[in-house]
Structure formats: C-alpha cells, structure tokens
TORTI-529874 format. One record per residue (C-alpha): residue number from 0; residue in three letters; x, y negated, z negated. Coordinates in pm, whole numbers, padded with zeros to 5 digits. Layout:
BEGIN
   i  aa      X      Y      Z
 NUM ALA      X      Y      Z
...
***
This chain:
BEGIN
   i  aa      X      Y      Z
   0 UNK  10695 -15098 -10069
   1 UNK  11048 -15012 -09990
   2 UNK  11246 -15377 -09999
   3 UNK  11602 -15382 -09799
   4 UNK  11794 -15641 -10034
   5 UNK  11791 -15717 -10382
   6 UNK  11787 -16093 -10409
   7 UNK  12043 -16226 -10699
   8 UNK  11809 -16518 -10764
   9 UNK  11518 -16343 -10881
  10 UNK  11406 -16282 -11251
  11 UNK  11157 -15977 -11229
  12 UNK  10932 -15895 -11529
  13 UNK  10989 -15523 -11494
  14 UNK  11242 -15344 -11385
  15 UNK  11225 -14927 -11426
  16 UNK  11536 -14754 -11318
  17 UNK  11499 -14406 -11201
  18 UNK  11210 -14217 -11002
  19 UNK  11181 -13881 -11150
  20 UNK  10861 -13746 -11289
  21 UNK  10865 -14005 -11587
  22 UNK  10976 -14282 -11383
  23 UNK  10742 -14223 -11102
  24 UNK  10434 -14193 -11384
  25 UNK  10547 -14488 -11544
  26 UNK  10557 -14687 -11237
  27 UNK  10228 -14615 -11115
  28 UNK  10079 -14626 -11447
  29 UNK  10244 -15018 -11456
  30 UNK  10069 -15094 -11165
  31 UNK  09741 -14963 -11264
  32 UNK  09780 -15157 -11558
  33 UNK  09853 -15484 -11294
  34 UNK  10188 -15562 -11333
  35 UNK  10434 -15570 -11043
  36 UNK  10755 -15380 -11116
  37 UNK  11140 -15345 -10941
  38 UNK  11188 -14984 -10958
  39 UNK  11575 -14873 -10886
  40 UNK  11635 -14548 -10716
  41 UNK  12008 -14400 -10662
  42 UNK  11936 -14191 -10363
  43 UNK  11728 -14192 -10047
  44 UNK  11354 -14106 -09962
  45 UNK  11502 -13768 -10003
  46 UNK  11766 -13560 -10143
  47 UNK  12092 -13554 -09977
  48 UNK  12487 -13427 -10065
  49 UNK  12657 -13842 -10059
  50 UNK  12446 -13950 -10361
  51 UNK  12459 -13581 -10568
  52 UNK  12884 -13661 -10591
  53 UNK  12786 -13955 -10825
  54 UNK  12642 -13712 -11081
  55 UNK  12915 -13488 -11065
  56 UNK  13035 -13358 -11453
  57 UNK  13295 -13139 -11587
  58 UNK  13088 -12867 -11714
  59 UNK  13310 -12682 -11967
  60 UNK  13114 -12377 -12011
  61 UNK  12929 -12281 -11718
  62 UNK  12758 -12017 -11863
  63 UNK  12525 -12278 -12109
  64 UNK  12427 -12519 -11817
  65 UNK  12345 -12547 -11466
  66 UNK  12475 -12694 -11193
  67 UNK  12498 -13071 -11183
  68 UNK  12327 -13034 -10835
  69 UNK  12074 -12852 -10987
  70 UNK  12050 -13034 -11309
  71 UNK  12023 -13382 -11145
  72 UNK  11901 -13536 -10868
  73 UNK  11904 -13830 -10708
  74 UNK  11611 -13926 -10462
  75 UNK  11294 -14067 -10480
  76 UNK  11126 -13806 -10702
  77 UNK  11420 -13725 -10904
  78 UNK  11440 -13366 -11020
  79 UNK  11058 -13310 -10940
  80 UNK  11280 -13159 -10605
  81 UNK  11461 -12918 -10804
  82 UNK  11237 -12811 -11124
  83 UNK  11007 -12521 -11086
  84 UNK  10679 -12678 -11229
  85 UNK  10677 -12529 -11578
  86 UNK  10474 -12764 -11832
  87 UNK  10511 -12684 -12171
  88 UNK  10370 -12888 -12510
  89 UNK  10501 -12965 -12785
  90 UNK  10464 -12702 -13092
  91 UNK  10351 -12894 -13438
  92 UNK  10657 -12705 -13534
  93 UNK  10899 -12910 -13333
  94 UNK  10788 -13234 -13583
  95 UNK  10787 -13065 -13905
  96 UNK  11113 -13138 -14094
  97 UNK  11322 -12800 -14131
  98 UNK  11645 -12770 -14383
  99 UNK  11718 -12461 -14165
 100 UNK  11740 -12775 -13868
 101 UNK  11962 -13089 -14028
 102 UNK  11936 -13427 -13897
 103 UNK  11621 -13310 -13658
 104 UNK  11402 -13577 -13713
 105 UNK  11179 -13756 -13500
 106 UNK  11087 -14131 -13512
 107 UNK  10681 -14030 -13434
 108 UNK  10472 -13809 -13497
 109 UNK  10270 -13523 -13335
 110 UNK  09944 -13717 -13312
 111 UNK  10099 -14020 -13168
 112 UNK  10230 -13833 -12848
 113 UNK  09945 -13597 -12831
 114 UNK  09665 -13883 -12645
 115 UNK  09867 -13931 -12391
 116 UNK  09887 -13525 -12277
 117 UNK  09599 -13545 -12026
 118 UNK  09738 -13844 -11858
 119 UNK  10060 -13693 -11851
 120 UNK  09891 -13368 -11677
 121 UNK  09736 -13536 -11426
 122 UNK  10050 -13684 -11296
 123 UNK  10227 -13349 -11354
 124 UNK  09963 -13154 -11166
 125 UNK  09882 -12893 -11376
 126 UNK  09513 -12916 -11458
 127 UNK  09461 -12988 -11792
 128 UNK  09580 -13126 -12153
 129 UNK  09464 -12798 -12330
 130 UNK  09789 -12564 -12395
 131 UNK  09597 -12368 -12682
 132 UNK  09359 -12085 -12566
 133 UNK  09306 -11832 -12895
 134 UNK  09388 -11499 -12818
 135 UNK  09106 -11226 -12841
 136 UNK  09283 -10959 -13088
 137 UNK  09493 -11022 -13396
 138 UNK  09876 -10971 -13343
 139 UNK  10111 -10878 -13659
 140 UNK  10473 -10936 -13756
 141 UNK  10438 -11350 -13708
 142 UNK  10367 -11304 -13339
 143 UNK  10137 -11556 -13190
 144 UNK  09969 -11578 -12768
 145 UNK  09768 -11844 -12850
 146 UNK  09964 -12123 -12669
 147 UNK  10012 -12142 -12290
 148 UNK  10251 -12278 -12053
 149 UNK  10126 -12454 -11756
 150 UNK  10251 -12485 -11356
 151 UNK  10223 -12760 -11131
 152 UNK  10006 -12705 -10816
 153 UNK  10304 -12873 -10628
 154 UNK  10604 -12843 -10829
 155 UNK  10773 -13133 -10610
 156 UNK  10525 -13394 -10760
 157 UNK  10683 -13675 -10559
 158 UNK  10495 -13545 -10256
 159 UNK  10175 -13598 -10391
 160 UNK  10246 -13976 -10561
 161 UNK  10513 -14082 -10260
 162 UNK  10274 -14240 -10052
 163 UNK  10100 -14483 -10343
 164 UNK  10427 -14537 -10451
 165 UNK  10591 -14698 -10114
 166 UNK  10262 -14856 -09991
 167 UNK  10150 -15045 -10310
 168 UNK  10131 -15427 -10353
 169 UNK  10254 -15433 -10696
 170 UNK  10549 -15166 -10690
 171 UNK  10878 -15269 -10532
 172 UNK  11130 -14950 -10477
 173 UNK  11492 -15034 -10424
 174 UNK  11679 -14750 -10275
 175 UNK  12043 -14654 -10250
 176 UNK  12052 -14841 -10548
 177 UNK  12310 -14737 -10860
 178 UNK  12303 -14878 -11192
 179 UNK  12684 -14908 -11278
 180 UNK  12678 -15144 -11571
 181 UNK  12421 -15272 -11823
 182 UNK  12504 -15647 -11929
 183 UNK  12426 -15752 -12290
 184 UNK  12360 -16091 -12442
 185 UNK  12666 -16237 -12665
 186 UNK  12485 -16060 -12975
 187 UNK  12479 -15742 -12815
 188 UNK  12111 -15648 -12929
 189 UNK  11939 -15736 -12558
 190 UNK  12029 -15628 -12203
 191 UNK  12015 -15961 -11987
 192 UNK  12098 -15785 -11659
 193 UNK  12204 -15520 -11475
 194 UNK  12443 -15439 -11276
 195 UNK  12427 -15236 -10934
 196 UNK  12619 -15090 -10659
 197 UNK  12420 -15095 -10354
 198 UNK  12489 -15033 -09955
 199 UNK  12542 -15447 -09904
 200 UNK  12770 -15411 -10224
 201 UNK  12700 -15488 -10548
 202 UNK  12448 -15698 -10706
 203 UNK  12309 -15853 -11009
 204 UNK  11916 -15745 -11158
 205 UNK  11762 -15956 -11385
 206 UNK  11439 -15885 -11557
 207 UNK  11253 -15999 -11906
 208 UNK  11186 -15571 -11922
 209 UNK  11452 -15308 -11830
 210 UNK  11315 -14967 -11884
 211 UNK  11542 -14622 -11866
 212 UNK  11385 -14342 -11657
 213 UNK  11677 -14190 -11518
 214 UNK  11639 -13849 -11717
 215 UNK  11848 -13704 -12030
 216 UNK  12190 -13648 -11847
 217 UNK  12199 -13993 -11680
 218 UNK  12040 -14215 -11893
 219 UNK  12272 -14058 -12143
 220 UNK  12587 -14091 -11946
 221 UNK  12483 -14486 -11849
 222 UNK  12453 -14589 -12242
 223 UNK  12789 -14373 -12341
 224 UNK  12968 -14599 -12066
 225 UNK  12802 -14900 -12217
 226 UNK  12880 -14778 -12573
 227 UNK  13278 -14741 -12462
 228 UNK  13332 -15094 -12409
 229 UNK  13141 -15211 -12673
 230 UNK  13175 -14926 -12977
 231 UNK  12923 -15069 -13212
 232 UNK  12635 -14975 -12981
 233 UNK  12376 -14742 -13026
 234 UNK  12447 -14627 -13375
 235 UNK  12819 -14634 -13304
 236 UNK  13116 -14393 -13172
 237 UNK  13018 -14178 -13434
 238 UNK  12603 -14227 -13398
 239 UNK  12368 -13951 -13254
 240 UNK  12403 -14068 -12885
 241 UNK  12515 -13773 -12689
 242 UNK  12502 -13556 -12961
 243 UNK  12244 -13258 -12977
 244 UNK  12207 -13222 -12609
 245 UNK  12108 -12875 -12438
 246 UNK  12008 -12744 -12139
 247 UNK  11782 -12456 -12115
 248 UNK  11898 -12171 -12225
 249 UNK  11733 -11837 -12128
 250 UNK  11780 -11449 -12081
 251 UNK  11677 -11128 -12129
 252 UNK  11665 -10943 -12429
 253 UNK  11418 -10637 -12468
 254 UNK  11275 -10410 -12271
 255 UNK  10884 -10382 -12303
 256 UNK  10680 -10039 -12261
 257 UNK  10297 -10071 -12257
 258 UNK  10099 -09829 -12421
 259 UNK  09794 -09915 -12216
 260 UNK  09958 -10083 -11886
 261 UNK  09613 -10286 -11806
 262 UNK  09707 -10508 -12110
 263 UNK  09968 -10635 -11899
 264 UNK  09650 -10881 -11756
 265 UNK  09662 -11066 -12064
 266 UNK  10012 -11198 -11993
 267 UNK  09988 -11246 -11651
 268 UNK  09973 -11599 -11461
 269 UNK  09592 -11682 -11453
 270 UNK  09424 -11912 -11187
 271 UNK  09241 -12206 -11369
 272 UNK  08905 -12214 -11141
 273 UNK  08763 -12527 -11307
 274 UNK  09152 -12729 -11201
 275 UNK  09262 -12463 -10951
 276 UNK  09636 -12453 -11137
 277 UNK  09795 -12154 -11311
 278 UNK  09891 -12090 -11684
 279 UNK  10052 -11802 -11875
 280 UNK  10030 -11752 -12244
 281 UNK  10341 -11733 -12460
 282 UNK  10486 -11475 -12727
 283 UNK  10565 -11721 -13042
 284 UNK  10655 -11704 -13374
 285 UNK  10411 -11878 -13590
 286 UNK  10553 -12169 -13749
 287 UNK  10512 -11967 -14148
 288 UNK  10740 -11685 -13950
 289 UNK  10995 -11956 -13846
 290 UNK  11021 -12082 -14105
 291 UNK  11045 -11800 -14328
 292 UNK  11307 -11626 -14117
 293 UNK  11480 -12014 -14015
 294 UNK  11482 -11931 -13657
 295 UNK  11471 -12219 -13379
 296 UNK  11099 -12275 -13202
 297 UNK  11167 -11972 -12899
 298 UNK  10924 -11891 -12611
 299 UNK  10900 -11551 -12464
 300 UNK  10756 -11371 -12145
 301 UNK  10744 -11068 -11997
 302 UNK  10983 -11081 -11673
 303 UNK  10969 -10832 -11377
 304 UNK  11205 -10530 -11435
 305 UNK  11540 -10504 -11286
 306 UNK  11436 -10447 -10875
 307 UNK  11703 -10128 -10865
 308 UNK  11458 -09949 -11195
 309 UNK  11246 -09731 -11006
 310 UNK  11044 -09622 -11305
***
C-alpha cells in the first residue's frame, strides 16, 4: 500500500529504507513473517531523471566504475531496473583468511550465509540454490568449471514482486521519500529517528527498527555523512567505512581457439528444464591455485569475438 503522508506522530516498529532487490526481499519476507513495516523509497513507481541527480558522484577515474545512473537507482525496485540478472555465490575461498589479502576478514562464516541461498533464489528468480554442477573431464593447471553462474528469468525482479508489494496489508511504501539525516541518541550507539526530505517537505521517522537497504554506494554515502558530524562513528575517520569499495571490474584478456569447436556446448548458457532459468559454468582457479600463486578469487567466460573478425 502506497501511503501519501508520513505522519510525524507515529512510532513504527520497522522501518526498511530502500527497495532494491534486498530491500524488496526483506520487506516481503517481514511480512510473511507478520510484521507490518514503513518501507522508504527515494524515487517513484518507476525510474525517472529528477531523483537520479541526488545520486550524482564525482567519479575520479571513469575507467574503474560506471555511471552513477547506471550504478544507482532510485525507484521502486532499485537497481533490479538496471542490473543484467547475473547471480553468482559465494566461493569458500572468499571466507578463508589470505596473508596475500590483509584486513579481509569477515564477521561470519560460509555456513551461516549458505541456508539462506534458496530463499534468496527464489526472490532473485533464478531457479535454484545449487551453483556447483561437477564437470565431466578433469582440467589441469588449477583450472576448475565446476561452479556456475545463474540468470534471472526477469532480470527487473521488481516486476514480478511489485504488485504484493503495493497491495499488502502489512507493508506500507513511502515514495518520493529521501533519507537526508540519521538522528542518534545522546550516546551515539542507537538511531532514534530519521530524517527525510519528502514532496510536502521534510519530516521526522521514528521506529524501534531502522534497517539499511539502500545498496553499497548509498548506504555507504548516508553513514559517511553521519560519520562527518559525529567522527567517532563507525570505527572512526580512520575505520574501514568506505574503505575497500569496488565496482566490477571486467575485460578481455585472451583469445580462445578450440581444438574441437563442439566443446564450446559445455560453456554455453544452458536452459534449466526442471526451473526454466539459465546458467553458465565458470573458468576458476581452485582455491590451492590461488592461493599458491596469491591471486584475487577471478571468474572467466568465453565472450563472442570482436563482430568486425570474420574468421
């Protein structure tokens, strides 16, 4: 249910800012649960050029990231507009503490995120939990194909979970709706309320649970504004926030001849009958080559050859 005003008066249990893939999932997965949440969107029902200027950046090297307008977006959905569907797991790799990687560690562990996979599928759209399929013949040098990456059936996710997200009971979105400031108790260890910017100007949330769903950029750039008035935040000036972010990075780097061309098959996207969604496999390094060689967890697949190459 869409609501036109925010009332100031109100103390909501939950409020989830953001509507992207994790907020969406999150909000539906709050009311399945049976608890009503505010949910905060910064755009519209749908994307639009007024509300992309407030994620505008200064990108200084345009070459290692995209576009803000491609990077962010703000509408119900998020960037489930912009992304092209690609689901990935993560490697056991990625946890396993690495001299080669310093100050890489995470607070969890593998087997804590891995149960909730299949839930996370199902709201993603891309069939199933499994990302391992062994391949049939041995590879050498380190190489792995055992691990796939998965597509969405409908990369713009939104337009499957739109309509249970406007018409439930339990779910109230608030569009138009910017988070400029988040308001901390005198100890500075709790968020009280939040401050928002909003078409009737601004207003003040409160809510006994704020959760952050406004993706890695944004949710980001909200805390460093909170952490410049009040330094001691979030591990301090000098802390990990904003530190060790990347975009993707990608390119091309070898050209591939087959022997036999038919083996080609084995990398190509594949049609999951059983879920009726694609996956690829992946060239990998096993983790023993990684580590070995102290080389960062890489993906690889084979790419369509330049469109001017007749050969």
């Amino acid at each position: 249910m869409v609501i036109e005003k925010l009332s100031a008066d109100q103390v909501w249990d939950l409020c989830l800012v953001g509507t992207g893939p994790v907020g969406m999932a999150s909000a539906l997965e709050l009311e399945r649960l049976g608890h009503e949440v505010l949910v905060l969107e910064s755009g519209g029902l749908e994307p639009n050029g007024e509300a992309a200027k407030n994620s505008h950046a200064h990108i200084v090297d345009p070459d290692r990231h995209a576009p803000m307008e491609i990077a962010v977006c703000r509408a119900l959905g998020g960037t489930s507009w912009t992304w092209g569907g690609r689901c990935v797991a993560y490697d056991d790799v990625d946890w396993l503490d690495r001299d080669f990687v310093p100050e890489a560690h995470w607070p969890t562990k593998q087997d804590e995120i891995r149960p909730w996979y299949k839930l996370a599928t199902e709201y993603l759209l891309c069939g199933s939990d499994q990302f391992e399929y062994p391949y049939s013949r041995p590879l050498t040098d380190g190489l792995s194909l055992d691990t796939v990456e998965r597509w969405a059936r409908e990369s713009k996710v939104i337009l499957e979970h739109r309509q249970r997200l406007l018409q439930s009971k339990k779910i109230r979105v608030s569009l138009n709706t910017t988070v400029v400031a988040l308001n901390f108790n005198s100890a500075q260890n709790r968020i009280e309320s939040l401050t928002v910017s909003t078409p009737q100007g601004q207003r003040t949330i409160r809510a006994r649970c704020i959760i952050l769903a406004m993706g890695g950029v944004e949710t980001t750039r909200l805390l460093l504004h909170a952490q410049h008035n009040a330094p001691k935040l979030f591990g301090g000036v000098d802390g990990p926030l904003g530190r060790y972010y990347m975009g993707h990075i990608s390119g091309k780097i070898a050209s591939i001849t087959f022997s036999d061309p038919r083996a080609f098959a084995d990398l190509d996207f594949k049609l999951e009958q059983t879920t009726d969604a694609y996956y690829r496999r992946r060239f990998m390094l096993t983790e023993q080559a990684q580590v070995e060689h102290k080389v960062l967890n890489t993906a690889f697949w084979p790419d369509n050859p330049p469109f001017y190459d007749p050969s």
